[in-house]
DRENKE-919472 format. One record per residue (C-alpha): x negated, z, y; residue in one letter. Coordinates in pm, whole numbers, padded with zeros to 5 digits, always signed. Layout:
residues N
XZYa/...
//
This chain:
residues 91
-10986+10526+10444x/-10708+10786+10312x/-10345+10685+10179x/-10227+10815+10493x/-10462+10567+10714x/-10337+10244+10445x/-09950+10346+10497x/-09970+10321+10884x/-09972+09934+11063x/-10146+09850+11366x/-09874+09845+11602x/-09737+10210+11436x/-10072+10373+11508x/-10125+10167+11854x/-09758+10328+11930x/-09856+10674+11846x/-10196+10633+12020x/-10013+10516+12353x/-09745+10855+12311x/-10059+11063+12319x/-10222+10933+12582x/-09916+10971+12769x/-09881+11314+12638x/-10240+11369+12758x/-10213+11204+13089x/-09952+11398+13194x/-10146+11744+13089x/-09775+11831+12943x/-09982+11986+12628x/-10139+12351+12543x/-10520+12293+12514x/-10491+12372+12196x/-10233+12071+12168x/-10491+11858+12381x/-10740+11924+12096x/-10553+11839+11781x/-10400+11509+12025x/-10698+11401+12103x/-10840+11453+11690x/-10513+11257+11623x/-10610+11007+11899x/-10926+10986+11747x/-10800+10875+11387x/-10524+10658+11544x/-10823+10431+11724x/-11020+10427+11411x/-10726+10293+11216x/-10662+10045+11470x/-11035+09955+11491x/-11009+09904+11151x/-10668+09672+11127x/-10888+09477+11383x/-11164+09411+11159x/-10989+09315+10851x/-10741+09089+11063x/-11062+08933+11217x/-11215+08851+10892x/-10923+08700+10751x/-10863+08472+11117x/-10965+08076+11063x/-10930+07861+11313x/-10933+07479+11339x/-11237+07296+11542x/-11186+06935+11640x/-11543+06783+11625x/-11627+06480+11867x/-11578+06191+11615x/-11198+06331+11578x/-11284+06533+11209x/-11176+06913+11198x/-11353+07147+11021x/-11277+07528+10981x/-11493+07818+11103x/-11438+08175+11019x/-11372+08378+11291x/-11646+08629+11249x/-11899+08353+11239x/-11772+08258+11591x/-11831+08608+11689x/-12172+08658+11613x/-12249+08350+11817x/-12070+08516+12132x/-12150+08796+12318x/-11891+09104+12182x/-12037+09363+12059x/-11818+09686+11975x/-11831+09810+12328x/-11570+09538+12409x/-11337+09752+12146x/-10959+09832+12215x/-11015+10189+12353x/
//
């Protein structure tokens, strides 16, 4: 990951992500523009993929068990036992 990639949040690279595809949608862009948008696109979803992944590893969530009792479970381990895979990604 470069400096550049740590400096940027989630919802800063999600923004610029949605301006290009705007951008791109519209075909207001040089192909030569289209290009370097769609490089730029390409980073932007790989930082965001990223933010994901660390945010999901981090996630915890509370399970009530039948007798009343809770007990924690990461998130990832709930994961695994569904059935998301990374074609169920953002983009």
């Amino acid at each position: 990951m470069t400096k550049s990639e740590k400096k940027i949040s989630f919802e800063e690279a999600l923004e610029e992500l949605e301006k290009i595809a705007e951008k791109l949608e519209r075909q207001s862009l040089s192909l030569e523009d289209s290009i370097k948008a769609f490089e730029r696109g390409t980073e932007l979803k790989k930082i965001c993929a990223d933010r994901l992944k660390e945010a999901e590893g981090k996630i915890e969530f509370l399970q009530k068990n039948s007798d009343g009792s809770t007990t924690r479970e990461s998130f990832i381990k709930e994961k695994s036992s569904s059935k998301l895979d990374d074609s169920d990604g953002i983009f």
